[in-house]
N, CA, C and O atoms as a GROMACS GRO file, in nm:
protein
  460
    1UNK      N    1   2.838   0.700  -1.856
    1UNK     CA    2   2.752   0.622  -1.943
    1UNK      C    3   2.667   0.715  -2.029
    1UNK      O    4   2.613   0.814  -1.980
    2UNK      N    5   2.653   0.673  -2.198
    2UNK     CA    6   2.551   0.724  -2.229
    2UNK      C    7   2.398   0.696  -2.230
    2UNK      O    8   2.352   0.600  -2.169
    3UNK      N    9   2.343   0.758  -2.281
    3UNK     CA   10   2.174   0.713  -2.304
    3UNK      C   11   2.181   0.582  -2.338
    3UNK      O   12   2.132   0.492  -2.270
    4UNK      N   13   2.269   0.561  -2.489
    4UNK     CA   14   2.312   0.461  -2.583
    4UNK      C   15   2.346   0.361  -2.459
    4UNK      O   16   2.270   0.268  -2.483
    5UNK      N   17   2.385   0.343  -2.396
    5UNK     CA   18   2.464   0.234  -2.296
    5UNK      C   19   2.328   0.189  -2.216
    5UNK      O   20   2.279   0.077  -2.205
    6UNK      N   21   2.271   0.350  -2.148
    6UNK     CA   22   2.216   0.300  -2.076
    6UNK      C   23   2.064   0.208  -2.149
    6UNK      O   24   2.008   0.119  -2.084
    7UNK      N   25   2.016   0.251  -2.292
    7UNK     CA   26   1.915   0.154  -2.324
    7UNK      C   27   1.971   0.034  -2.374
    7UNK      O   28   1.880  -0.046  -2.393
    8UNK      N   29   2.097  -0.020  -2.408
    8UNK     CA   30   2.139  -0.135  -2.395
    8UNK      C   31   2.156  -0.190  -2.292
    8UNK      O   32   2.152  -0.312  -2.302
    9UNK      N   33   2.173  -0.149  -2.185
    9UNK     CA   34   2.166  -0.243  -2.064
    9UNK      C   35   2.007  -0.266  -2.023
    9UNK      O   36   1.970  -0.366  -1.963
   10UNK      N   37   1.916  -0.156  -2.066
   10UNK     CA   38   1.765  -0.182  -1.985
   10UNK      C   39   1.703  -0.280  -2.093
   10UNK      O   40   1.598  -0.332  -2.056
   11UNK      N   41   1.756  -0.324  -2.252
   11UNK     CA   42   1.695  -0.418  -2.319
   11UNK      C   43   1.692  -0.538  -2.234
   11UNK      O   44   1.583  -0.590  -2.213
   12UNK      N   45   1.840  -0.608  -2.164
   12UNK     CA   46   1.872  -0.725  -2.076
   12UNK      C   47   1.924  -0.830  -2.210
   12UNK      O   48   1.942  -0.800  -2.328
   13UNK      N   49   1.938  -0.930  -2.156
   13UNK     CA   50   2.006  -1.029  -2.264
   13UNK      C   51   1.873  -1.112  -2.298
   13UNK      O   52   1.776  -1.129  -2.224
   14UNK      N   53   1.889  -1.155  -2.413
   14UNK     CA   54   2.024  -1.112  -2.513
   14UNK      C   55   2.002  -1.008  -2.635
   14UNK      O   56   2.054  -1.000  -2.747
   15UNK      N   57   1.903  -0.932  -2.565
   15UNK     CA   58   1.874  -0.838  -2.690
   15UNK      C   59   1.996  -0.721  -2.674
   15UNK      O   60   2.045  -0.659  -2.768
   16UNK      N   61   2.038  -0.704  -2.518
   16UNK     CA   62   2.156  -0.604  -2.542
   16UNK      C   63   2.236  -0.653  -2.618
   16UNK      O   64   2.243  -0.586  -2.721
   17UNK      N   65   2.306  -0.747  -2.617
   17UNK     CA   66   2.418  -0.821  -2.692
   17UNK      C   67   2.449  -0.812  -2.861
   17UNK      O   68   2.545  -0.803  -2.937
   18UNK      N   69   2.327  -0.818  -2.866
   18UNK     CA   70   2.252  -0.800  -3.049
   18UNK      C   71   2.285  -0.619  -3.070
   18UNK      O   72   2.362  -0.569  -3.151
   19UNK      N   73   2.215  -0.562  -2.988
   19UNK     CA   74   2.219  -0.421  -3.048
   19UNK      C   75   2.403  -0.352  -3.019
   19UNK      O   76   2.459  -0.260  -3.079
   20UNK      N   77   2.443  -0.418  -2.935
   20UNK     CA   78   2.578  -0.422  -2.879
   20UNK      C   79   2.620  -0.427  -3.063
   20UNK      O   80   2.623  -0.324  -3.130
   21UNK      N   81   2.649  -0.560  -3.118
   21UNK     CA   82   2.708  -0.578  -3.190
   21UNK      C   83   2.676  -0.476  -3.331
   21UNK      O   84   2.758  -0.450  -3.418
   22UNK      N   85   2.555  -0.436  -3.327
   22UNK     CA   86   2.506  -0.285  -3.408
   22UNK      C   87   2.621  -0.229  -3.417
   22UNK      O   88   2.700  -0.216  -3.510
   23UNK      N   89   2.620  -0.184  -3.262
   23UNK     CA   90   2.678  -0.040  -3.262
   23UNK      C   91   2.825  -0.034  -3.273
   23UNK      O   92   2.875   0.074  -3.301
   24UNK      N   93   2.904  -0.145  -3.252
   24UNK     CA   94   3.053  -0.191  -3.284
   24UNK      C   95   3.077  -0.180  -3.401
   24UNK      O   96   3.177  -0.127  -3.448
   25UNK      N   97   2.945  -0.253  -3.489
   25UNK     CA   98   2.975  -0.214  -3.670
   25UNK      C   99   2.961  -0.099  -3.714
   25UNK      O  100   3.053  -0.054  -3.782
   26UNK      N  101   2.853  -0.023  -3.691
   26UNK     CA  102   2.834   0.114  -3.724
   26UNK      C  103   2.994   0.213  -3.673
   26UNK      O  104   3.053   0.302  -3.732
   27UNK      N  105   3.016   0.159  -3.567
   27UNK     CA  106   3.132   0.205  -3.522
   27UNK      C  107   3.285   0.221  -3.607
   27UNK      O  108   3.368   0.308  -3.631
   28UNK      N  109   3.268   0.117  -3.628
   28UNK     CA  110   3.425   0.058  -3.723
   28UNK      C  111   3.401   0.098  -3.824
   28UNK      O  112   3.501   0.119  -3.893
   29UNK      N  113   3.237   0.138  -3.904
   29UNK     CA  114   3.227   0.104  -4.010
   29UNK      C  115   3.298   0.322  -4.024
   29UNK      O  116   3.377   0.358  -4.111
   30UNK      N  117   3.250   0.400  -3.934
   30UNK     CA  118   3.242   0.558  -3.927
   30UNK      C  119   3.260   0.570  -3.781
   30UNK      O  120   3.171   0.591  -3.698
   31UNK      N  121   3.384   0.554  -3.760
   31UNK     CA  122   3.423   0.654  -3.621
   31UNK      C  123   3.366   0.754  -3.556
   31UNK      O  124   3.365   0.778  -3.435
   32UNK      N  125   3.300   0.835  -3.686
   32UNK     CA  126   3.326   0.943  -3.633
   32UNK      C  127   3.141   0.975  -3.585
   32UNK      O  128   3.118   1.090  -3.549
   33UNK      N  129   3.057   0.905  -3.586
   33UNK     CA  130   2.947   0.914  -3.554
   33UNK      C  131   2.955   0.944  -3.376
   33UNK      O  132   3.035   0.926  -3.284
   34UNK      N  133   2.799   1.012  -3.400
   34UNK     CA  134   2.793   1.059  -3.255
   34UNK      C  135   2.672   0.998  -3.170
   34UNK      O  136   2.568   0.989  -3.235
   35UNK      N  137   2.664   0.956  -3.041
   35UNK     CA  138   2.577   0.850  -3.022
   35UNK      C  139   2.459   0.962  -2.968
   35UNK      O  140   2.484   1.060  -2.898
   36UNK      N  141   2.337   0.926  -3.013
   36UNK     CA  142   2.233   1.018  -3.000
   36UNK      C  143   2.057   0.931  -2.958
   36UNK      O  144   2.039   0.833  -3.031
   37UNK      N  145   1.972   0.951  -2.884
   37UNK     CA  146   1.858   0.959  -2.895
   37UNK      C  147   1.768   1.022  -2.997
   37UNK      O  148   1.711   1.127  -2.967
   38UNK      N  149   1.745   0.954  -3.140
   38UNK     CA  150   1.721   1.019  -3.263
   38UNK      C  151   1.613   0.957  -3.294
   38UNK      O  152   1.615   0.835  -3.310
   39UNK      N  153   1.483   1.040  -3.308
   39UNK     CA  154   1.341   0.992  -3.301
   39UNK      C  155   1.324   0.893  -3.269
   39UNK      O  156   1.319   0.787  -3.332
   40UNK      N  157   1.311   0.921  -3.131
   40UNK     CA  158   1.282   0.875  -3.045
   40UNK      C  159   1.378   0.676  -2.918
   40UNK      O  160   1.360   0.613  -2.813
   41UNK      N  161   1.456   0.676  -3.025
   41UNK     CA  162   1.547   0.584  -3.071
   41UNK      C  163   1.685   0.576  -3.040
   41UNK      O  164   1.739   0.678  -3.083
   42UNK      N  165   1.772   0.494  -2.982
   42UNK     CA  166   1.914   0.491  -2.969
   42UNK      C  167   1.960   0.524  -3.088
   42UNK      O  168   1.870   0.518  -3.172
   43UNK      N  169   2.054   0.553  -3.128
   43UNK     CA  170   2.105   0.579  -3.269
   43UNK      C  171   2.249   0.645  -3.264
   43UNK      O  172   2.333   0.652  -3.175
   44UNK      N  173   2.243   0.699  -3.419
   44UNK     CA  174   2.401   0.733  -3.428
   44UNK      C  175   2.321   0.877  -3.552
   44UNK      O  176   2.220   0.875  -3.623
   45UNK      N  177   2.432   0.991  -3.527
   45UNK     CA  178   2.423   1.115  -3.616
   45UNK      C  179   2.545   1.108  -3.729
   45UNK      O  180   2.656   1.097  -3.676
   46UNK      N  181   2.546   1.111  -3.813
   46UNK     CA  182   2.666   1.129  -3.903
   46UNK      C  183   2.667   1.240  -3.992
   46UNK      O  184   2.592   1.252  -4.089
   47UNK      N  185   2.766   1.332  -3.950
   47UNK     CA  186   2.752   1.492  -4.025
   47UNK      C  187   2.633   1.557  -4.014
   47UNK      O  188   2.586   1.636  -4.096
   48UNK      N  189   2.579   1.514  -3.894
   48UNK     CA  190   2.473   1.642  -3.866
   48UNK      C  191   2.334   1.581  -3.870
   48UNK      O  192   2.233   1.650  -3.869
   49UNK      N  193   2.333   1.447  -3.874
   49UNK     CA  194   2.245   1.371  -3.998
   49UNK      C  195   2.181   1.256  -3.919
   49UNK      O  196   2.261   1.186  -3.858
   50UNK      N  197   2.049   1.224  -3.909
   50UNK     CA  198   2.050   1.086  -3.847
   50UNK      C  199   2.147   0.971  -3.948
   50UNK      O  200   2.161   1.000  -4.067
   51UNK      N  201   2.192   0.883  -3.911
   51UNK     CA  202   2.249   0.786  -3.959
   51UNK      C  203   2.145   0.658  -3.953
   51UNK      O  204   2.069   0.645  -4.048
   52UNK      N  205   2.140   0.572  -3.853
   52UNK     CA  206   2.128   0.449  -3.774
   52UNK      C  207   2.085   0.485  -3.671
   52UNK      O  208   2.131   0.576  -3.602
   53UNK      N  209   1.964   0.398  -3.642
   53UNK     CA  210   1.911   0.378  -3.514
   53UNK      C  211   1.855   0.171  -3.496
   53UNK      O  212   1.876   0.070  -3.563
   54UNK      N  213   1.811   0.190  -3.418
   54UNK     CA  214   1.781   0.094  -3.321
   54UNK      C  215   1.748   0.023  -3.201
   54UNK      O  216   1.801   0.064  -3.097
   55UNK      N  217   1.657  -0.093  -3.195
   55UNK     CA  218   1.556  -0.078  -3.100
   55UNK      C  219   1.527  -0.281  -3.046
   55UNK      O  220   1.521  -0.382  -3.115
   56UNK      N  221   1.517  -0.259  -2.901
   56UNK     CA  222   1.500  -0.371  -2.892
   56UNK      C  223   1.301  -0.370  -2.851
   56UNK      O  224   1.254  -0.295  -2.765
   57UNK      N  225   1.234  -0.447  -2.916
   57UNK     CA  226   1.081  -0.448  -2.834
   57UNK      C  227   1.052  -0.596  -2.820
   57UNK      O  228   1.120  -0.680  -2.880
   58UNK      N  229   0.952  -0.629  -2.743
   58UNK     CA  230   0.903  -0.755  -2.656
   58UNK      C  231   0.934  -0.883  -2.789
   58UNK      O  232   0.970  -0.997  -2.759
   59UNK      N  233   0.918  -0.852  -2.893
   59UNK     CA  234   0.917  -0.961  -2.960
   59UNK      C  235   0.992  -1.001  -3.071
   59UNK      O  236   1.000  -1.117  -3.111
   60UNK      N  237   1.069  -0.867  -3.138
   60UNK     CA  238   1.159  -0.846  -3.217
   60UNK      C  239   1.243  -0.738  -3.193
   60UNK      O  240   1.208  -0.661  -3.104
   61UNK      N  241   1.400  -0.706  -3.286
   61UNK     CA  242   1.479  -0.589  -3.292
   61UNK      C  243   1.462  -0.497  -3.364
   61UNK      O  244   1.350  -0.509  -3.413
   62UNK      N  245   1.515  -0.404  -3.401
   62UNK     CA  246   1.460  -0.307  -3.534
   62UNK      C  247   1.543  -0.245  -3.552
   62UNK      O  248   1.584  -0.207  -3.443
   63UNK      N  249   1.615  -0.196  -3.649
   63UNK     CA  250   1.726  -0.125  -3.719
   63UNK      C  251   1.680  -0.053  -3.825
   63UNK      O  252   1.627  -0.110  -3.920
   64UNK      N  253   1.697   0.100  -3.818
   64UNK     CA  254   1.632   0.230  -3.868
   64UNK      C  255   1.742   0.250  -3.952
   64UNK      O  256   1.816   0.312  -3.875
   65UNK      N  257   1.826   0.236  -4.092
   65UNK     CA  258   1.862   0.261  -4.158
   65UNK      C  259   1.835   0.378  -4.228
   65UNK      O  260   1.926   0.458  -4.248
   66UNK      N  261   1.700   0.403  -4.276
   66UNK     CA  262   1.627   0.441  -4.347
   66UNK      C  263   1.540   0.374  -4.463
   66UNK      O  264   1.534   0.252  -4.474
   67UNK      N  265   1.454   0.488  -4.574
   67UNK     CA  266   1.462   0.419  -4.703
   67UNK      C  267   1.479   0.355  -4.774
   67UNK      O  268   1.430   0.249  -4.813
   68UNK      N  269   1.636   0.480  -4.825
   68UNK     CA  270   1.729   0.430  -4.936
   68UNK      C  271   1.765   0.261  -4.898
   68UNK      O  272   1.735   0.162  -4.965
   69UNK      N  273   1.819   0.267  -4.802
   69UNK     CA  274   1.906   0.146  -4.765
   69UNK      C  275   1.827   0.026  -4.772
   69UNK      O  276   1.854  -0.070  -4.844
   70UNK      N  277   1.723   0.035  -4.692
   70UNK     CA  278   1.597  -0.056  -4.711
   70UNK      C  279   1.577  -0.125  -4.915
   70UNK      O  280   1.587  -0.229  -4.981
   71UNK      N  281   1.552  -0.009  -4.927
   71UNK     CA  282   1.502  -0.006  -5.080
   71UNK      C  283   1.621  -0.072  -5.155
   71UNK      O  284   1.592  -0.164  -5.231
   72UNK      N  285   1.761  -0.034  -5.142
   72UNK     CA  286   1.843  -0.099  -5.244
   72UNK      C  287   1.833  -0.177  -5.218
   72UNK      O  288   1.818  -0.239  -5.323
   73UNK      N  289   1.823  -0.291  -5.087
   73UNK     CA  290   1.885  -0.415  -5.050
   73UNK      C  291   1.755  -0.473  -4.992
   73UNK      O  292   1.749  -0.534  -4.884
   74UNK      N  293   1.664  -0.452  -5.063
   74UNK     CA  294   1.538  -0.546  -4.986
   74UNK      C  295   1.516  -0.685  -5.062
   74UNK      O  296   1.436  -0.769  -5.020
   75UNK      N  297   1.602  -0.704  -5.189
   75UNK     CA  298   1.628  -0.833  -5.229
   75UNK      C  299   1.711  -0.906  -5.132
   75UNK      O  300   1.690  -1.027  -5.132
   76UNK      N  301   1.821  -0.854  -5.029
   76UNK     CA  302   1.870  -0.963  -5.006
   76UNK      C  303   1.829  -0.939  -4.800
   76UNK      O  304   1.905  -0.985  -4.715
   77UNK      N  305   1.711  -0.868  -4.767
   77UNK     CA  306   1.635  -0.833  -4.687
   77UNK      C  307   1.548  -0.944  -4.627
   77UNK      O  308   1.519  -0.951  -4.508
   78UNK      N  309   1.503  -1.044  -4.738
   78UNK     CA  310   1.371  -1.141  -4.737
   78UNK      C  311   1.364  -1.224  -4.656
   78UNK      O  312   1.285  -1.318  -4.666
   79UNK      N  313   1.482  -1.200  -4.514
   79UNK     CA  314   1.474  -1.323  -4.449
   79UNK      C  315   1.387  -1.275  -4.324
   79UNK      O  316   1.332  -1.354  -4.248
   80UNK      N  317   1.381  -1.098  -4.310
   80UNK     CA  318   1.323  -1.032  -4.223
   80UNK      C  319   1.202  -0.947  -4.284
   80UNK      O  320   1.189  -0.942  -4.406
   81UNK      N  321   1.118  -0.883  -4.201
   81UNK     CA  322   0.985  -0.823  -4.186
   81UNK      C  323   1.053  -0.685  -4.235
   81UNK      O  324   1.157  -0.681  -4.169
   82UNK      N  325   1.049  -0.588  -4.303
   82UNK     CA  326   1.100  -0.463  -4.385
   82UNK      C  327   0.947  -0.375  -4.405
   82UNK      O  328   0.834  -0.410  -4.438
   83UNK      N  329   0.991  -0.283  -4.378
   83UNK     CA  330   0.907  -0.137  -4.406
   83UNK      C  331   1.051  -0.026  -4.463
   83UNK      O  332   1.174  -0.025  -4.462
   84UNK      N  333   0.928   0.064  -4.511
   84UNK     CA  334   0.994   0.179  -4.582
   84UNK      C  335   1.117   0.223  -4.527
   84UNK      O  336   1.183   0.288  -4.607
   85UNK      N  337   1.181   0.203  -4.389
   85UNK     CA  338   1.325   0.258  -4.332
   85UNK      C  339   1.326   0.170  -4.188
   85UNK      O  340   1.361   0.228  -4.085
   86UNK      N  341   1.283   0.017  -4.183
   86UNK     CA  342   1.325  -0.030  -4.091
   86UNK      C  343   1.323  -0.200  -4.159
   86UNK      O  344   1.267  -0.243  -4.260
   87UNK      N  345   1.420  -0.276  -4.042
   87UNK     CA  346   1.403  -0.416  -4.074
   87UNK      C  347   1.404  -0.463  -3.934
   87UNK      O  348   1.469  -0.400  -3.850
   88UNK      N  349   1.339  -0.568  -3.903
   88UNK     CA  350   1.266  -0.604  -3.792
   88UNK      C  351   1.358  -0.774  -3.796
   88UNK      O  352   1.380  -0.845  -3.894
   89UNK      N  353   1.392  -0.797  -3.657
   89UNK     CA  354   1.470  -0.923  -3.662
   89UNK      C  355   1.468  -0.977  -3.571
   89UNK      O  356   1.430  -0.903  -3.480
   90UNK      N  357   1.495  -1.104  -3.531
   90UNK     CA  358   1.476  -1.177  -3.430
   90UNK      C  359   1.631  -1.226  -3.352
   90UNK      O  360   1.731  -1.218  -3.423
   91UNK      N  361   1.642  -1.263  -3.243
   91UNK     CA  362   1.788  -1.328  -3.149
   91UNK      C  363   1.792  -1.451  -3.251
   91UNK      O  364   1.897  -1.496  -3.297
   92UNK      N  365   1.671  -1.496  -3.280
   92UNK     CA  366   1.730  -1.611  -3.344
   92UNK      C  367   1.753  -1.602  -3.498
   92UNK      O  368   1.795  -1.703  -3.554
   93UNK      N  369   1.725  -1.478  -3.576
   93UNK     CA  370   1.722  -1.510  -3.708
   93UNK      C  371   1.791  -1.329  -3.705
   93UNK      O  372   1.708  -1.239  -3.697
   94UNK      N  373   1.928  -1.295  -3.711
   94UNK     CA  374   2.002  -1.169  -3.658
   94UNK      C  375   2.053  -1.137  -3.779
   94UNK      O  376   2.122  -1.213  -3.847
   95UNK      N  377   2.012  -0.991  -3.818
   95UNK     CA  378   2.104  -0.996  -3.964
   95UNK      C  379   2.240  -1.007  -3.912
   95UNK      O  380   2.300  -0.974  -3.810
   96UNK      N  381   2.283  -1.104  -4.090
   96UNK     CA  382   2.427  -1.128  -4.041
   96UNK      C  383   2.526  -0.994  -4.042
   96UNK      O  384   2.477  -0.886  -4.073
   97UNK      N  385   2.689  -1.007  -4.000
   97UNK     CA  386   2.742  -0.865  -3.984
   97UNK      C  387   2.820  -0.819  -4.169
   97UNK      O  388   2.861  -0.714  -4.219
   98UNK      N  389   2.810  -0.932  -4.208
   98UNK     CA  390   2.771  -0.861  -4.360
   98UNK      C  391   2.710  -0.810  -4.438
   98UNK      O  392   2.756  -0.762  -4.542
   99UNK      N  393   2.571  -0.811  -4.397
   99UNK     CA  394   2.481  -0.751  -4.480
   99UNK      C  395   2.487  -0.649  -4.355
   99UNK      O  396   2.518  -0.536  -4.394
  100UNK      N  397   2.473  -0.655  -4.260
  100UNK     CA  398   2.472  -0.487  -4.180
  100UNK      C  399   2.552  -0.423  -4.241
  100UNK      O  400   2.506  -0.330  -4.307
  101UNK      N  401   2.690  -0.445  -4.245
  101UNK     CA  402   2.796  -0.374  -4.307
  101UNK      C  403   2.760  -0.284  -4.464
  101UNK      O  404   2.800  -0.175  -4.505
  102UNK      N  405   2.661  -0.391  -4.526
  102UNK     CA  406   2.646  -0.337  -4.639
  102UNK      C  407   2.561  -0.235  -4.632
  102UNK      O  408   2.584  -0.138  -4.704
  103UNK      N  409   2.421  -0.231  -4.526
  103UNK     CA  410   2.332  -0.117  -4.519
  103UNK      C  411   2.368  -0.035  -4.414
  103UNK      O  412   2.282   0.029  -4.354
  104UNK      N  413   2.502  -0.026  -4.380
  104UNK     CA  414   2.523   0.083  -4.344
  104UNK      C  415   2.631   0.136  -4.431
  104UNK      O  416   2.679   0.242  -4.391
  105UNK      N  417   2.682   0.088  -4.540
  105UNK     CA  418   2.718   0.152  -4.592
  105UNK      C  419   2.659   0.203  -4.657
  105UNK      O  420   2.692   0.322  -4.667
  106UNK      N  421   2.561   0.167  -4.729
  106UNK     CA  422   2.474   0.204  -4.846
  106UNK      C  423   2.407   0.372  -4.761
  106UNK      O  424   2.398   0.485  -4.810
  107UNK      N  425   2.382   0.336  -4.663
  107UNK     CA  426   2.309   0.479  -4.539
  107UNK      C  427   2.463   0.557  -4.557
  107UNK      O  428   2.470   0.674  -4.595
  108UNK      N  429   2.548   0.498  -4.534
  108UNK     CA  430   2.712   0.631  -4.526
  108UNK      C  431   2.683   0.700  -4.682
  108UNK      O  432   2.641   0.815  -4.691
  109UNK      N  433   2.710   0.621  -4.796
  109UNK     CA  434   2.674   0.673  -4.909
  109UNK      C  435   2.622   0.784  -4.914
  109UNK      O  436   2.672   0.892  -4.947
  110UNK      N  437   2.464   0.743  -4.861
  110UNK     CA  438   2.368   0.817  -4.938
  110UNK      C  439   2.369   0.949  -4.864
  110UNK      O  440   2.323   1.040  -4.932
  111UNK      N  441   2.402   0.978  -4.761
  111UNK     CA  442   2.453   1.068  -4.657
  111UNK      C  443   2.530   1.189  -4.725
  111UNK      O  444   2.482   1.298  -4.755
  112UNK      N  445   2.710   1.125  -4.748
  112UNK     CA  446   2.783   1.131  -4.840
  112UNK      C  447   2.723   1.191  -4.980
  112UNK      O  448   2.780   1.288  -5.031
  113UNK      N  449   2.634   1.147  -5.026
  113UNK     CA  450   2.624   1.233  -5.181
  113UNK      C  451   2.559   1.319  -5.173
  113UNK      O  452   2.563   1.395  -5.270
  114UNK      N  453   2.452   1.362  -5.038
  114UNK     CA  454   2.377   1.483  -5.057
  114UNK      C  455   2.447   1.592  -4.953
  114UNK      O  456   2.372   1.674  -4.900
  115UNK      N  457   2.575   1.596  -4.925
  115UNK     CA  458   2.637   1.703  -4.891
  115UNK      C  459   2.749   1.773  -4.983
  115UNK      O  460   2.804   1.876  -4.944
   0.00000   0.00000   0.00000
């Protein structure tokens, strides 16, 4: 087991389930990520790089994209609580796996152009 496993199982349901489905997309989306404890945070490294992180706490989820990602797509963001490199979400109101798809791509991108 990793770290990654093991703080999805200590969230409990159904917040594991939620961050579960994170890490399946981030997965499919870049194979080749490496699963890491990255400030302070479950997460993923890509080329050396934080990528994605994420977090279950008492009252909401949180997904560490960054910035950029935040910033391009905080028009279509408005259904959740957003700061400068996180979006905050609920079991009942979960970003859908299309717009994840999209801010993690937008995070692969931006990754991608500064190497």
């Amino acid at each position: 087991m990793t770290v990654v496993d093991d703080y999805i199982i200590s969230a409990g349901e159904p917040a594991g389930s939620a961050l579960e489905v994170i890490r399946e997309v981030v997965k499919q989306i870049e194979p080749s990520v490496v699963e890491a404890m990255v400030y302070g945070v479950p997460g993923f490294k890509y080329k050396g790089k934080f990528f994605v992180g994420f977090a279950a706490h008492e009252h909401f989820l949180s997904l560490y994209p960054g910035g950029t990602a935040v910033g391009v797509l905080k028009n279509k963001l408005k259904k959740f609580e957003i700061s400068k490199g996180a979006i905050r979400f609920t079991i009942d109101n979960q970003i859908p796996e299309s717009l994840l798809r999209e801010i993690i791509k937008v995070r692969q991108d931006e990754i991608n152009a500064k190497l």
